[in-house]
VEXDREN-428047 format. One line per field, with one value per atom (N, C-alpha, C): atom name; x, y, z. Coordinates in Angstrom, 1 decimal. Example, Ala and Ser with C-alpha at 12.3 -4.5 7.8 and 13.67 -1.06 7.14 Angstrom:
% residues 2
atom = (N	CA	C	N	CA	C)
c1 = (13.2	12.3	13.2	12.8	13.7	12.9)
c2 = (-5.7	-4.5	-3.3	-2.2	-1.1	0.0)
c3 = (7.8	7.8	7.8	7.1	7.1	7.9)
//
This chain:
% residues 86
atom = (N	CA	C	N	CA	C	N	CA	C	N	CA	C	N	CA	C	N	CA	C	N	CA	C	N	CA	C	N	CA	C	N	CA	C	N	CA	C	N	CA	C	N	CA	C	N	CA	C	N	CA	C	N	CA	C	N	CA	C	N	CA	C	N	CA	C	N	CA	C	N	CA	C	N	CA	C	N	CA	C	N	CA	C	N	CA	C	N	CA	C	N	CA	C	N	CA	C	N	CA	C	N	CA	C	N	CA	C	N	CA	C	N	CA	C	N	CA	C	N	CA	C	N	CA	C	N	CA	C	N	CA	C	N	CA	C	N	CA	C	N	CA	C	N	CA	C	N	CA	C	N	CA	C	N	CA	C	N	CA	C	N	CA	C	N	CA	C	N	CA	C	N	CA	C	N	CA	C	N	CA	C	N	CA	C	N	CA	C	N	CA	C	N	CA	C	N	CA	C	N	CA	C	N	CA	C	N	CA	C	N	CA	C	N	CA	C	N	CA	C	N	CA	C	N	CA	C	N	CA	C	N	CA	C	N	CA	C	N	CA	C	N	CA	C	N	CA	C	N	CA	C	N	CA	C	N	CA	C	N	CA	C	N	CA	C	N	CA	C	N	CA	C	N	CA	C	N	CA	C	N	CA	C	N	CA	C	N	CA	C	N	CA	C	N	CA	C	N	CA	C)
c1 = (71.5	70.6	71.2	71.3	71.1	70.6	71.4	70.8	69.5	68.2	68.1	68.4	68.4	69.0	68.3	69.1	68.6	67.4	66.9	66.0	66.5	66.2	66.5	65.4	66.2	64.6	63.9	62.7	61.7	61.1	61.8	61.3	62.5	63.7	64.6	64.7	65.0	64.4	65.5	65.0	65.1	66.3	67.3	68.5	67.6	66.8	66.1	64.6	63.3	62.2	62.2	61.2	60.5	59.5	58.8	57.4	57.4	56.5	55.9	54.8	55.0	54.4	53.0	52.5	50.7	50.5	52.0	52.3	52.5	52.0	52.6	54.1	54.0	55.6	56.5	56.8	57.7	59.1	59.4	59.5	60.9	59.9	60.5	61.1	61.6	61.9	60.7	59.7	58.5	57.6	57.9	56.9	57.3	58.6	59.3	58.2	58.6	58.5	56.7	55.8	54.2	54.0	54.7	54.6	54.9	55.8	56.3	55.3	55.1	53.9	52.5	52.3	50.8	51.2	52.3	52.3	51.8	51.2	50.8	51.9	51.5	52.5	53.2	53.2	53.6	54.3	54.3	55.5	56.1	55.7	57.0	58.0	57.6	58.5	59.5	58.9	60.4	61.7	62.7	64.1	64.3	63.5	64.1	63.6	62.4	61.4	62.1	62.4	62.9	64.0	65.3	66.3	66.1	64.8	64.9	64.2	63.5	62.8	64.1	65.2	66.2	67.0	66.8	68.0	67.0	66.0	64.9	65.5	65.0	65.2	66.4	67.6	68.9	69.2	68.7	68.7	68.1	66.6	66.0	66.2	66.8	67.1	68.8	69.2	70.4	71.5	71.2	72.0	72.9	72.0	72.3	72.3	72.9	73.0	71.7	71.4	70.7	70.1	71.2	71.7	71.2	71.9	71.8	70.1	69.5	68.1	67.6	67.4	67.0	66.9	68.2	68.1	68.0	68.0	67.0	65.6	65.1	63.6	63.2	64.3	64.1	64.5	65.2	65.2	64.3	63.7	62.4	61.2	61.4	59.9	60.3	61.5	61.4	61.7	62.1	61.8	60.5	59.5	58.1	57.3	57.6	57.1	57.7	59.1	59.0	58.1	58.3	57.1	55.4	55.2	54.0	53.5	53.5	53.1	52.7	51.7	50.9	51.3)
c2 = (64.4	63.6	63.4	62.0	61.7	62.2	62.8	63.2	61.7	61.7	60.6	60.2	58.7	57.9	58.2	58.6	58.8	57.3	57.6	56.9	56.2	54.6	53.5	53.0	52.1	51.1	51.9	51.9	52.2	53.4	54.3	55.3	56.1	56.1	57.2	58.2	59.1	60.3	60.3	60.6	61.0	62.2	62.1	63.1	64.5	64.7	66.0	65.4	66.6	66.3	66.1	65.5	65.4	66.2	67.4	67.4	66.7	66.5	65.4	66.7	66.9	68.4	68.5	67.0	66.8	67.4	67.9	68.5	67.6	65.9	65.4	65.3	65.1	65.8	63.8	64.0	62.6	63.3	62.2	62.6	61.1	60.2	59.1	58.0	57.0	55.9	55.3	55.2	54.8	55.5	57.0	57.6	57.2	57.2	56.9	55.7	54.9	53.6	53.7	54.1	54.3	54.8	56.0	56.4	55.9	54.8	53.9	53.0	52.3	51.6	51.9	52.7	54.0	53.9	53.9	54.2	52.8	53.4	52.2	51.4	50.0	48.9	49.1	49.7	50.3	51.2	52.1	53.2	52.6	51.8	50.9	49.8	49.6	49.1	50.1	50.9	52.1	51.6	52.0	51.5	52.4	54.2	55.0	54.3	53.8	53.6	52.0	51.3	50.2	50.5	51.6	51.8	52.3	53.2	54.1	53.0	52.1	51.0	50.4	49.7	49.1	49.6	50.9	51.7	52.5	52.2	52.1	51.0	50.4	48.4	48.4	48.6	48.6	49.9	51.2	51.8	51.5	51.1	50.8	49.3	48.3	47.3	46.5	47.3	46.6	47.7	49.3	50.3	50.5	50.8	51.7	52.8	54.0	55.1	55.6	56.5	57.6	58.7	59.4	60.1	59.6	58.5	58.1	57.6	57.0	56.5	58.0	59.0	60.1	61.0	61.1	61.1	60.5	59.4	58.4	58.9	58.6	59.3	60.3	61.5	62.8	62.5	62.4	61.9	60.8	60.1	59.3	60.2	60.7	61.7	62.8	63.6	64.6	63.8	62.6	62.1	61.6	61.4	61.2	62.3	63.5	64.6	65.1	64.8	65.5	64.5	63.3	62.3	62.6	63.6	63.7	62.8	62.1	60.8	61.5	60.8	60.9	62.3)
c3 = (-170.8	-171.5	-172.9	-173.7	-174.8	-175.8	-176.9	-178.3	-178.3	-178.8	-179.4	-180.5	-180.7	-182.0	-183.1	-184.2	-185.5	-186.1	-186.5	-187.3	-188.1	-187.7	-188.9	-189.7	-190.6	-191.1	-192.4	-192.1	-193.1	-192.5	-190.9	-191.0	-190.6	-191.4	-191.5	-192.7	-192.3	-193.1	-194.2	-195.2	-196.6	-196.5	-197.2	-197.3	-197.0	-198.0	-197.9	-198.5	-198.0	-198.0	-199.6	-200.0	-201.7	-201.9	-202.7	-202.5	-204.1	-204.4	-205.6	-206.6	-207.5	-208.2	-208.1	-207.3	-206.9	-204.8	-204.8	-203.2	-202.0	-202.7	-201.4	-201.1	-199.9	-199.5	-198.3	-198.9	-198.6	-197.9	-197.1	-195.8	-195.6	-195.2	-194.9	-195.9	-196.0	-197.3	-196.9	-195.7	-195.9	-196.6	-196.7	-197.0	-199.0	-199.6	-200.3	-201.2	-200.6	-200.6	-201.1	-200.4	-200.5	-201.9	-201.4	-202.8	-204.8	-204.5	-205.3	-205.5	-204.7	-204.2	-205.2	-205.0	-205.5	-207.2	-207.7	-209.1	-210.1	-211.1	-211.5	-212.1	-212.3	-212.4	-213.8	-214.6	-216.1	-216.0	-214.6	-214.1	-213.3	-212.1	-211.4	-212.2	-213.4	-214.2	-214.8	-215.2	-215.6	-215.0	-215.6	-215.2	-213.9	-213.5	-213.0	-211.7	-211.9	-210.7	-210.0	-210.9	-210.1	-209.7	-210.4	-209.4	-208.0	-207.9	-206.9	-205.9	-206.4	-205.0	-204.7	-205.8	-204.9	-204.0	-204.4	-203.4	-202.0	-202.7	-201.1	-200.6	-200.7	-199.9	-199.5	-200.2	-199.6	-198.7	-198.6	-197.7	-196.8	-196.4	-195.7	-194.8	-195.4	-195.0	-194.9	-195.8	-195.4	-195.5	-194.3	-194.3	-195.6	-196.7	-198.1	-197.7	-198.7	-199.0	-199.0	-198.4	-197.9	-199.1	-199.0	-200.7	-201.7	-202.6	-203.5	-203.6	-202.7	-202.8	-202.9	-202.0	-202.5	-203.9	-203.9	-205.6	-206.4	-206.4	-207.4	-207.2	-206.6	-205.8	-207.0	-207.0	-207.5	-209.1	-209.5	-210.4	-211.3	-210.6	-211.2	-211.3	-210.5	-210.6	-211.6	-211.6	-212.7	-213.9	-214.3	-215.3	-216.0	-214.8	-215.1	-215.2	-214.9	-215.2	-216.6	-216.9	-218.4	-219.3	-219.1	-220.0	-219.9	-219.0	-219.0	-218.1	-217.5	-217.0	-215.4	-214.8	-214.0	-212.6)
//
């Protein structure tokens, strides 16, 4: 029997899990992506937050780095946590 095929798209998994310091726990670049989604329009503008949606979309859609979107991910969020922000 076949390994099955890794997960493409908008539901391949995230280098490693996220939990978010409110415990939700992100998983997918869809789950990624929701969560981005959810922030208000004054944090999705942040520089950290639009890098980490492009390098969603380009992982998600046009086989980007895996990695790099992940830690963008993490990186946007612990920079939004030292600002205090949501």
């Amino acid at each position: 029997m076949l390994p099955p095929k890794p997960r493409t798209g908008w539901h391949a998994r995230l280098s490693q899990p996220i939990i978010t310091r409110h415990g939700k726990r992100l998983v997918t670049l869809a789950d990624a992506r929701t969560f981005v989604l959810a922030l208000p329009a004054a944090d999705q503008e942040r520089a950290t937050w639009r890098a980490a949606a492009e390098l969603l979309i380009a992982a998600a859609e046009h086989s980007g780095d895996i990695v790099k979107a992940t830690e963008q991910v993490r990186l946007a969020l612990f920079l939004q946590a030292q600002l205090g922000l949501r």
